[in-house]
Phi, psi and omega in degrees: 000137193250168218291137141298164208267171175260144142220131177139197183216159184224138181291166161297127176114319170265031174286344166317323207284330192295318182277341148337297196308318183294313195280019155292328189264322190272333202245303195264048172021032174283146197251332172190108200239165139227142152276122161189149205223138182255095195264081173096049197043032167226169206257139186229318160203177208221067239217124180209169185162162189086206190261143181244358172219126187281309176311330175238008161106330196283148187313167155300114174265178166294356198245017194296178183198145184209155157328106169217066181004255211285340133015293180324306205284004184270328170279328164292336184297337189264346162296317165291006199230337153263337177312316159321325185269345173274355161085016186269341194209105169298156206241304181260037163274163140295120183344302181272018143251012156287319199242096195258011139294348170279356181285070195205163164053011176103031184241347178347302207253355190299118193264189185273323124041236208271307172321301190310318181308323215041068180227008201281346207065022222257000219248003156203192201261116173263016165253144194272119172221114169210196207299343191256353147262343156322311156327303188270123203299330155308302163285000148286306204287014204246309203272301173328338177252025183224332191313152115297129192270129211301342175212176161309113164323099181121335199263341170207168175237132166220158170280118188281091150332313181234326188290324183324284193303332165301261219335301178295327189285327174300290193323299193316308175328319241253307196245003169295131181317312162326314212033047184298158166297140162318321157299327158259022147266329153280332192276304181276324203277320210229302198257054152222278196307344144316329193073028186273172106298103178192082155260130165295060201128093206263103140002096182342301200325307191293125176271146208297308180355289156318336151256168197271174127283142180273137157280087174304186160258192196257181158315321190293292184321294203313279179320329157276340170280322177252001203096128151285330136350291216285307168331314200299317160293307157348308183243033170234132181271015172279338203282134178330300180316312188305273201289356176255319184265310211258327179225149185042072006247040184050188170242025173228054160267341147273019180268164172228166201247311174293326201235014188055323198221096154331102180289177182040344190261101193299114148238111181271353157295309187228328182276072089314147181249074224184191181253212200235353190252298198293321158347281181310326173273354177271331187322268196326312156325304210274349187294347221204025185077351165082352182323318184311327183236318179123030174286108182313166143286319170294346155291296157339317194272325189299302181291346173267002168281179148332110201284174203268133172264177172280193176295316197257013153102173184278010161303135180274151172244347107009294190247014175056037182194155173314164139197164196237112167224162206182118197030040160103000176254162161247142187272174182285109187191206198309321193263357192216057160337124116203165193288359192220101154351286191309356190303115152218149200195165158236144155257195186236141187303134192081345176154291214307170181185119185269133134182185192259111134302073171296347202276304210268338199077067167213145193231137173197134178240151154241123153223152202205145175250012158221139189300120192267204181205003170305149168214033150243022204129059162304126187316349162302297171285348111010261151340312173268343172264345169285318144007260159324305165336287171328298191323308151355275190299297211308322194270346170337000000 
């Protein structure tokens, strides 16, 4: 069978980012990706290739769609970021008072905020969650509102890996006029007037055809890519990490071995779904003032600001290390490089990666189907965005 090809177009100036992108598949072991960037509201490239399934070989197509887990919450942030701009939602009220059954067990002060921070203690479940209470939105907005928050709201930070997006998805019911799922708030409000391919509940409808599979790594990568430190909490099960990533309900309960993806089912922490363009194109949209969805400049200015740290500073207790977040996107820092302060985006466990540059006017998505281990950057994306820069500057 013979390999597939790069497809797709890079505007003049941007041929850097297309050879970037190829020597990712010749250098950086990729196995089937797409890229793609939105410079001053125009798509300047476009870019897919490789394999989108290893067992049988078939290409990356242009319409392909992949998993791309904590990705996910950068598309849910913007959901909560119009809620904002619709005068629905405050950043520094308190939770309960939209949803007030959450005013209990010790959230009473906890603000929206400090929740959006992954600063609320919020980051796992002490009641047993699992797809058949995820599913029902009720009885999860039941168990959430009873959780304790593991510290004083505001006093240390760990990353809500998975809880987060229950959380964010409750708020939405509470103050949508509608009382939509987040996911279907995403769907009419954001991904229809765009024209995205991106779900929060990927539709019985979409067929496995259409999606990549992940190539996980093996053990030898995961242990050098991430640490032995890091491994080590992976596997003590008292550990933050152990319980915001790996259990009740971990993150990979939304995958299926048959269907690649648990269809109808919202998790906006991680099961989004989609292409590297509709990524790229909500970047930009938000990148670029937002006129397209009715998006205020105080909001916009609001997400480009500095994030707020906790009482103990932006040490993550999760990943034992900084990391910077703010109002549900992550900002630019130890764990997110980049030279221009307004940056907010998320990336994903395996390679993907979303955000917005208002400073540069840039929208930019990365997805990919086999899974790095980098945690400062995978060197794919990496690549492709010094690329882009580069690309930037030169026409300056």
């Amino acid at each position: 069978m013979p390999k597939p090809g790069i497809e797709g177009h890079v505007s003049r100036s941007f041929e850097a980012v297309r050879d970037a992108f190829a020597e990712n598949f010749t250098r950086r072991n990729e196995l089937g990706g797409a890229c793609c960037i939105y410079h001053r509201g125009a798509k300047v490239v476009d870019l897919w290739g490789g394999v989108r399934d290893f067992a049988t070989g078939e290409p990356w197509e242009e319409d392909t769609m992949v998993v791309v887990h904590s990705a996910t919450k950068g598309m849910a942030a913007m959901v909560m970021a119009l809620a904002n701009s619709r005068g629905l939602l405050d950043y520094d009220e308190r939770v309960c008072t939209y949803w007030p059954e959450f005013g209990q067990a010790g959230k009473e002060q906890t603000t929206v905020r400090q929740l959006l921070g992954h600063q609320a203690g919020l980051f796992a479940f002490d009641e047993p969650v699992d797809v058949a209470v995820i599913a029902d939105l009720d009885r999860l907005a039941a168990v959430m509102a009873r959780q304790h928050p593991a510290w004083e709201p505001g006093e240390r930070q760990a990353y809500h890996a998975i809880t987060l997006g229950f959380y964010e998805g409750e708020l939405v019911r509470r103050i949508d006029p509608g009382h939509r799922s987040l996911g279907r708030f995403f769907a009419d409000e954001i991904a229809a007037p765009l024209g995205i391919d991106f779900y929060i509940g990927l539709p019985e409808a979409i067929p496995n055809a259409r999606l990549a599979t992940l190539q996980p790594p093996g053990m030898w990568k995961m242990l050098t890519g991430m640490g032995l430190p890091l491994m080590l909490k992976a596997m003590n099960r008292r550990s933050v990490l152990y319980r915001s990533l790996i259990a009740n309900p971990g993150t990979t309960f939304y995958l299926d071995p048959q269907r690649v993806v648990v269809r109808n089912l919202e998790v906006p922490s991680g099961g989004g779904v989609g292409t590297a363009r509709a990524i790229g194109k909500a970047y930009g949209v938000f990148a670029n003032g937002g006129a397209e969805l009715g998006l205020r400049p105080e909001t916009i200015a609001a997400l480009m600001a500095p994030p707020t740290p906790s009482r103990h500073g932006f040490f993550d207790e999760c990943f034992g290390a900084p990391a910077r977040f703010s109002l549900g996107f992550m900002k630019p820092g130890e764990s997110f490089p980049n030279d221009h302060p307004g940056v907010f985006g998320a990336p994903g466990a395996g390679g993907s990666m979303g955000y917005a540059d208002p400073e540069a006017g840039i929208g930019y998505g990365y997805v990919t189907s086999r899974m790095g281990t980098a945690l400062l950057g995978d060197p794919r994306d990496l690549a492709l965005r010094d690329a882009m820069y580069a690309s930037i500057a030169a026409v300056a």
